[in-house]
FIVO-286982 format. One line per field, with one value per residue (C-alpha): x, y negated, z. Coordinates in pm, whole numbers, plus 50000, padded with zeros to 5 digits. Layout:
N
X: [X,...]
Y: [Y,...]
Z: [Z,...]
END
This chain:
461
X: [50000,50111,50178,50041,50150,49968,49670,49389,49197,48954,48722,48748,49129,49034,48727,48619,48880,48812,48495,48626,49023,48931,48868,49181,49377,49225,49070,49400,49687,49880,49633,49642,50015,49998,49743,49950,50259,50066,49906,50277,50400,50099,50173,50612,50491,50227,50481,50813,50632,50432,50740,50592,50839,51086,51369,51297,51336,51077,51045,51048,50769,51028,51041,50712,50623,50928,50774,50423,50538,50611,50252,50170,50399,50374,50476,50479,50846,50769,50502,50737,51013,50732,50721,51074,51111,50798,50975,51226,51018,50714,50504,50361,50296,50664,50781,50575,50783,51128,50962,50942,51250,51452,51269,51342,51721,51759,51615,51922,51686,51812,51762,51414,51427,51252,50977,50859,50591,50608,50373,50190,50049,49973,49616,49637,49808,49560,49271,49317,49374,49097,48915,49066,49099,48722,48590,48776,48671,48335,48329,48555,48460,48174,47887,47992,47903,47587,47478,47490,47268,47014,47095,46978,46692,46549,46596,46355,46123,46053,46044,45801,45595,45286,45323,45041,45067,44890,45025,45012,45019,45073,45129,44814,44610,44558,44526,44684,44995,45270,45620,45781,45635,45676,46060,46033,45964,46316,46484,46330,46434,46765,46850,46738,47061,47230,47213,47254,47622,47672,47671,47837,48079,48455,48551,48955,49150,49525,49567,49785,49812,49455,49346,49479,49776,49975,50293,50275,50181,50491,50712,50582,50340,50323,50130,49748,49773,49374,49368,49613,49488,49162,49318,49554,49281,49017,49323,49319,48912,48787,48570,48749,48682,48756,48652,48826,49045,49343,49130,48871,48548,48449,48090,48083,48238,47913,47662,47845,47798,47491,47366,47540,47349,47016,47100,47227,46940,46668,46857,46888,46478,46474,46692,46423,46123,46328,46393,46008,45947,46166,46001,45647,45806,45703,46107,46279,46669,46872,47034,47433,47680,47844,47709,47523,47223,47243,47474,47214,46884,47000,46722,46738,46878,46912,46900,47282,47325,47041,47105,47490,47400,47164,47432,47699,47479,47386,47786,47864,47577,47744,48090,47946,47705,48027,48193,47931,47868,48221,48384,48197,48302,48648,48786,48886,49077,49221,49191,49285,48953,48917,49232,49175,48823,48887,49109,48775,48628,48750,48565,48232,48239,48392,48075,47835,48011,48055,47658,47595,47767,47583,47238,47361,47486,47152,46924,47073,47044,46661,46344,46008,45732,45455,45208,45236,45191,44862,44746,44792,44565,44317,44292,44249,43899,43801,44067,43791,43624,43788,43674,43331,43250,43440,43246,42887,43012,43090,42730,42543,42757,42615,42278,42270,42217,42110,42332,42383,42776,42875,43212,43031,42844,43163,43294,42998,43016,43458,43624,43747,43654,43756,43527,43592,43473,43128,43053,43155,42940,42661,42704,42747,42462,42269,42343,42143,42393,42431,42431,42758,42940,42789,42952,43300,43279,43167,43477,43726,43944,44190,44540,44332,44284,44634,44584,44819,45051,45241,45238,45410,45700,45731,45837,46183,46285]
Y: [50000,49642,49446,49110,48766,48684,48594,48373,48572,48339,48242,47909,47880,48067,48094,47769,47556,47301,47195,47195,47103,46778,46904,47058,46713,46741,47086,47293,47386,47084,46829,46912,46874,46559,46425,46606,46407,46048,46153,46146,45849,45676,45763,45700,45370,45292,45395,45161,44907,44842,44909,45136,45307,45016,45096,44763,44902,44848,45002,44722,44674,44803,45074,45129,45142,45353,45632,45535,45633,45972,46046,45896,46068,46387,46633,47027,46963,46909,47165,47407,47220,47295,47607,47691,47507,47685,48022,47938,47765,48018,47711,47479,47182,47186,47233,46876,46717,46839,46674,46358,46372,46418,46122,45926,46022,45939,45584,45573,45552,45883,45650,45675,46092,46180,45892,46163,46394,46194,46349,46538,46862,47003,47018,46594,46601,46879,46799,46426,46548,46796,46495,46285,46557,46656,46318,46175,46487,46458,46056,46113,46370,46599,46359,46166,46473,46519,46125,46243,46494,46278,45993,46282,46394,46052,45976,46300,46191,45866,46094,46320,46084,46113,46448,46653,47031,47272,47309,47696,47748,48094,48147,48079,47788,47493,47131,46982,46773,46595,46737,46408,46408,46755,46686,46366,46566,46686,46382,46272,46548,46580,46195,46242,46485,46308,46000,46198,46368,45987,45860,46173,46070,46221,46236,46281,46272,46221,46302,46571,46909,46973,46614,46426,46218,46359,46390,46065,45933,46110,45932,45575,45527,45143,45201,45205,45499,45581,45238,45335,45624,45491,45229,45460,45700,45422,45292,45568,45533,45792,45778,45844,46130,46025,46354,46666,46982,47031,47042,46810,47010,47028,46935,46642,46952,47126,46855,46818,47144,47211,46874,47015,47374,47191,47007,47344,47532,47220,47276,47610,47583,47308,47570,47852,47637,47492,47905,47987,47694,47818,48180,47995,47836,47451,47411,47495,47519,47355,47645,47505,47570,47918,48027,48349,48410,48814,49063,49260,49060,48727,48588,48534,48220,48256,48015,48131,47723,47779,48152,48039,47722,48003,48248,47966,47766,48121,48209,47864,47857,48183,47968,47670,47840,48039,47752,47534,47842,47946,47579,47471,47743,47770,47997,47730,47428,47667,47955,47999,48098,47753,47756,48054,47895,47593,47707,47798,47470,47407,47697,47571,47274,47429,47711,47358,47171,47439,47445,47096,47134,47399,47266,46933,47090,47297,46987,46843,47081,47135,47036,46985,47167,46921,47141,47473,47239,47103,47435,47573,47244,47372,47752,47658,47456,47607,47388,47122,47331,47125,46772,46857,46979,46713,46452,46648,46604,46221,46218,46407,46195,45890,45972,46074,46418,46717,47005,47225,47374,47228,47473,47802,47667,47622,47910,48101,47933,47958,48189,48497,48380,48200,47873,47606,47291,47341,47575,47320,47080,47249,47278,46903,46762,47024,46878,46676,46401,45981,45932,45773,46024,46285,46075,46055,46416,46472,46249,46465,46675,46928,46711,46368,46547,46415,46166,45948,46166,45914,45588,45812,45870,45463,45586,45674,45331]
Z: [50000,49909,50207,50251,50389,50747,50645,50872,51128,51105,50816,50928,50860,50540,50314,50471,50525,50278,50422,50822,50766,50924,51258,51312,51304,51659,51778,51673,51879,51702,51758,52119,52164,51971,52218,52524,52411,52382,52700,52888,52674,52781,53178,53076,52963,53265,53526,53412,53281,53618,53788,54060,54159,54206,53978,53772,53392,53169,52832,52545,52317,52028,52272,52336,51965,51898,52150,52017,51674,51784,51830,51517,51311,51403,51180,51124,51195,51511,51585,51506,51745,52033,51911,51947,52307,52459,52333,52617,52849,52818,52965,52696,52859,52972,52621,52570,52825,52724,52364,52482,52716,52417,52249,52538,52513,52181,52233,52465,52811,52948,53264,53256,53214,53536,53504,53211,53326,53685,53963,53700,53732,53413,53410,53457,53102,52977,53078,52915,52624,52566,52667,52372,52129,52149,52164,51859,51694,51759,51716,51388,51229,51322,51411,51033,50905,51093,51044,50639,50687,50838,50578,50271,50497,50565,50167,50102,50358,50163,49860,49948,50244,50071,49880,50015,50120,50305,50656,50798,51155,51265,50903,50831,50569,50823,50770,50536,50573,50407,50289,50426,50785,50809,50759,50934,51258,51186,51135,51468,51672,51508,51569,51948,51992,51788,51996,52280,52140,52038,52423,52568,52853,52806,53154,53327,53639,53715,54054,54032,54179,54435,54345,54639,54474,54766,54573,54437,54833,54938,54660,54665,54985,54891,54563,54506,54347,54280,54131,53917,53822,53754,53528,53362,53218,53135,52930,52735,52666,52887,53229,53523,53728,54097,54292,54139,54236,54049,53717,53610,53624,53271,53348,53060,52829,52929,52888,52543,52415,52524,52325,51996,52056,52079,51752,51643,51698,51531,51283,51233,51265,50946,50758,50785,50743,50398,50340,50380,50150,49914,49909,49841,49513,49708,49663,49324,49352,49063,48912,48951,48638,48630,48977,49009,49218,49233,49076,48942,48869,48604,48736,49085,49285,49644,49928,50015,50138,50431,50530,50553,50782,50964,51071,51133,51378,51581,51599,51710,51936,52108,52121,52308,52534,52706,52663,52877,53080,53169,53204,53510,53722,53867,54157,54454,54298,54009,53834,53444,53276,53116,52976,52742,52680,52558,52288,52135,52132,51739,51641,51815,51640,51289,51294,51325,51134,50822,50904,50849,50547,50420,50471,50313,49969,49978,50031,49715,49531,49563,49355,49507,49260,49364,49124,49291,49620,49478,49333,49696,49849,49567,49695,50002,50042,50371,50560,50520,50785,51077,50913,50870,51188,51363,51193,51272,51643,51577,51430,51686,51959,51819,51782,51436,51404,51661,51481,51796,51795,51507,51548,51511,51217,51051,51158,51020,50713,50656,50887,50614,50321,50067,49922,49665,49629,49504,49754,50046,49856,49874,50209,50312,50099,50326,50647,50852,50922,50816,50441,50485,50689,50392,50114,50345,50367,49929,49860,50075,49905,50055,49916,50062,50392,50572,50777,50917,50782,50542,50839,51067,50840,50914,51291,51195,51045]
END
């Protein structure tokens, strides 16, 4: 057998990198060193340049770019230089400080060596920049994504606002509606996460090893060292966490994910109600140059874009749900169950995001067939059922009329069968109700039977 290159574990990394490559600038290995290392330059910088310690040697803003431009520039050269160090060191975030320690030395400031990594315990270096990493990959690149997808919805909900249809509830013919309220009720509970994953709090602590800032008591008594703190990790955009153990508790990671399931799973509900549109013909898909639908029937295009988005929303459902259920639980102030975890949290977000980009190249690349939706209205003249007898009751309430259960006289009359507009007809001019209420009834047809559906499209603006 021919052997072959390593090749990606993950589909991810492979089949699908194109469409989630962006994430891991942040939710990969790299992007978390990168943030680990501008984490300690940040604290480097805090610590001379406030002189806390007393040893009077700031870092110059030629300096401080110098270092900054580290985390800028990045490089694969440099992954693999972490690579090589934690080799030796067996201990990654230590392989992050002998990074920068080196950086330091070769700005000739070997005198500020043991400023780098000062007081830290290595969870105050990790747990900023999980903080960092997830929210600029959430603020960057995943809800972008996800604000598309309700840009293209909200365009086909002014499309189709007053395109009749016949609504089914348990499956079954029921009152009419409209295609674009029906999908504005997913724009409107999509945007509700959305806003939600938009205000998420990314929370952090520095206060080293159980939380108390003992070491850093011990070493300079004189300082303020929870103001510090507080000022040094609201410096880097995040809240500050002031009660924690050794880690920060991962209960904003929780809230988080659990926001991104919800808007997971309304998706993943739009993407089978678009499916069972599909399989009643009310959708047409745009047959797409060169692709093919089925390897044995020519004919056949299937909804591959929403049963894709399906399966990747339920896998990274299962990724964030440990994530948010595992994370808030840790043995005492430590154990190393989150560690392990979190190295997951790019493939939460890469499952959604692949999702998102799924449903989006499916949504464009469908047709509404407003005649089969008409033709369906048409079969389906017994949905009128609920109109008349709710005007009989407005009659008989209002003196009117003395029909006596004007629901089991509809009921009689629609439940199981099948009628058409003549027959309803009939029916109405029969009644003993107003002559105007009869002549609002003769006009009804089943696609003018929708309400308010088309106004309440108007909510989402």
């Amino acid at each position: 057998m021919t052997k072959l290159s390593i090749q990606p574990l993950s589909p991810l990394d492979g089949r699908y990198r194109a469409a989630v490559s962006d994430l891991g600038l942040h939710l990969s290995e790299a992007g978390l060193n990168r943030a680990r290392i501008s984490v300690e330059v940040e604290w480097l910088i805090h610590l001379a340049n406030r002189n806390l310690l007393g040893n009077n040697r700031p870092i110059s803003e030629s300096e401080a770019s110098s270092l900054r431009a580290v985390v800028e520039n990045f490089s694969d050269a440099d992954v693999a230089e972490l690579a090589a160090t934690e080799a030796t060191t067996k201990h990654d975030v230590k392989a992050v400080e002998y990074f920068v320690r080196a950086r330091l030395s070769k700005l000739g400031r070997d005198d500020l060596l043991e400023l780098t990594h000062f007081a830290c315990t290595s969870e105050d270096i990790n747990n900023l920049s999980y903080a960092i990493t997830v929210r600029d990959a959430v603020i960057q690149v995943w809800l972008p994504r996800a604000d598309a997808l309700l840009t293209k919805l909200d365009e086909l909900v002014d499309q189709y606002a007053s395109v009749a249809m016949l609504a089914r509830t348990h499956g079954q013919p029921a009152t009419p509606t409209t295609m674009g309220k029906e999908l504005a009720v997913f724009v409107h509970r999509l945007q509700r996460q959305l806003d939600r994953i938009a205000s998420a709090e990314y929370l952090g602590k520095f206060s080293g090893a159980t939380g108390t800032y003992s070491a850093h008591v011990v070493a300079a008594p004189d300082v303020d060292w929870i103001q510090e703190s507080q000022e040094f990790v609201t410096g880097l955009g995040l809240t500050w966490n002031p009660l924690t153990t050794q880690i920060e508790s991962h209960d904003w990671q929780a809230e988080l994910y659990a926001s991104v399931a919800l808007f997971n799973r309304v998706l993943h509900n739009l993407c089978t109600d678009i499916w069972t549109y599909i399989s009643m013909n009310y959708f047409k898909q745009i047959p797409q140059p060169g692709a093919t639908g089925s390897s044995t029937m020519p004919h056949k295009i299937n909804p591959i874009r929403f049963e894709n988005a399906e399966s990747n929303l339920e896998l990274s459902n299962a990724i964030l749900d440990s994530l948010a259920a595992t994370l808030v639980t840790s043995r005492l102030q430590r154990d190393l169950t989150d560690s392990s975890s979190q190295r997951n949290i790019g493939l939460g977000f890469g499952h959604s995001l692949l999702a998102i980009d799924n449903v989006l190249r499916g949504l464009g690349e469908l047709e509404l067939s407003e005649s089969v939706l008409t033709a369906d209205l048409l079969d389906n003249w017994e949905v009128l059922g609920e109109a008349i007898q709710t005007v009989i009751r407005a009659e008989v309430a209002a003196g009117r009329s003395s029909i006596s259960d004007p629901y089991q006289l509809l009921k009689e009359l629609t439940r199981g069968k099948r009628l058409n507009g003549e027959d309803l007809a009939v029916f109405i001019q029969q009644l003993e109700i107003g002559q105007e209420a009869k002549d609002r009834l003769l006009a009804l047809k089943p696609q003018t039977y929708v309400g308010l559906a088309e106004r309440l499209t108007q909510f989402l603006g």
